[in-house]
N, C-alpha and C positions, 0 to 999 in steps of 0.2 A: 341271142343269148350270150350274154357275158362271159368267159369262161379263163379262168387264169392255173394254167397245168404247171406246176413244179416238177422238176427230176435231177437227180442227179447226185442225194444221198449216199450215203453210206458209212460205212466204218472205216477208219483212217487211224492211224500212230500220230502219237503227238509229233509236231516239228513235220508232218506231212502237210500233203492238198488236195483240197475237194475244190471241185465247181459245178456251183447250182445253178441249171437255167430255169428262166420262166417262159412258156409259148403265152402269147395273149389272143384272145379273139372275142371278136363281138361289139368291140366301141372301138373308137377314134385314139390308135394307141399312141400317138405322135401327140395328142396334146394332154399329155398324163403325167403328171409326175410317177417316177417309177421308186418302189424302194423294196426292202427285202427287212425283214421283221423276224426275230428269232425269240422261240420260248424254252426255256431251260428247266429240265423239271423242276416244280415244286414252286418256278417263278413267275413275274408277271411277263406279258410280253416287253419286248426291248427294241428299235430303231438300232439295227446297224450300219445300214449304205441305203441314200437313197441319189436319184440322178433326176435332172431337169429337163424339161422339153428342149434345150436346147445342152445337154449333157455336162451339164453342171453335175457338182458331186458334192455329196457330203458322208462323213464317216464317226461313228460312234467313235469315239478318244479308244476305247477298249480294242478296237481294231484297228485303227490308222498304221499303215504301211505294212498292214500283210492282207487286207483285203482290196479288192479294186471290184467296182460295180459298174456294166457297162451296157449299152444296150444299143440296140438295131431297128430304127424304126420302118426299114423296109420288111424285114422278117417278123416285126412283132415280139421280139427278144430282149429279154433283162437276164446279163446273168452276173454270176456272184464268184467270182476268183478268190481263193480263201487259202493263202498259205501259213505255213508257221503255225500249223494251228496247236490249240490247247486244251488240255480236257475240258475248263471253262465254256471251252465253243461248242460244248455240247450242246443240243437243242433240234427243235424242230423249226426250219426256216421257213417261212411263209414270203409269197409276192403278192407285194399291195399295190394299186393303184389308185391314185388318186386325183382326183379333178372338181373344182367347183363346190367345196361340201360333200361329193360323191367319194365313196371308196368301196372298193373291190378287192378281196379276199381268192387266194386260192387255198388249197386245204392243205402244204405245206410237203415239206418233204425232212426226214430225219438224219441229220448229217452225228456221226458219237464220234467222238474222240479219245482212244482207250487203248491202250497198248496189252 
């Protein structure tokens, strides 16, 4: 059984930081591209960090150089370093996997940014 758990939400001051993990289980996590996905009320979802099987990275322009996405393929670990943040970065982050056409959903964790 598939299962992709997020944690690590919450409420933060702007110019603060949060880091979201993702635990993974159930497939083969070392050949997945890993990414992290945020929906902002009212919007559509958005791509902001994703990482390669072999730890390539890529970043949304909107976030370049205050997020870093990184992961652990011996613990099955993606997580999401997020500093400098902005009310903008409010939303709910999701971790997605992807492989083959296949992708996997976890049900997201609420990171607000609000002073």
């Amino acid at each position: 059984q598939v299962q992709l758990v997020e944690s690590g939400g919450g409420l933060v001051q702007p110019g603060g930081s949060l880091r979201v993990s993702c635990a993974a289980s159930g497939f083969t996590f070392s050949n997945y591209y890993m990414s992290w996905v945020r929906q902002a009320p009212g919007k559509e979802r958005e791509l902001v960090a994703g990482i390669t099987r072999g730890s390539n990275t890529f970043y949304a322009d909107s976030v370049k150089g205050r997020f870093t996405i990184s992961r652990d393929n011996a613990k099955n670990t993606v997580d999401l370093q997020m500093n400098s943040l902005e009310p903008e970065d409010t939303g709910v982050y999701y971790c997605k996997a992807t492989s083959g056409g296949m992708n996997y959903w976890g049900k997201g964790t609420l990171a607000t940014v609000s002073s």
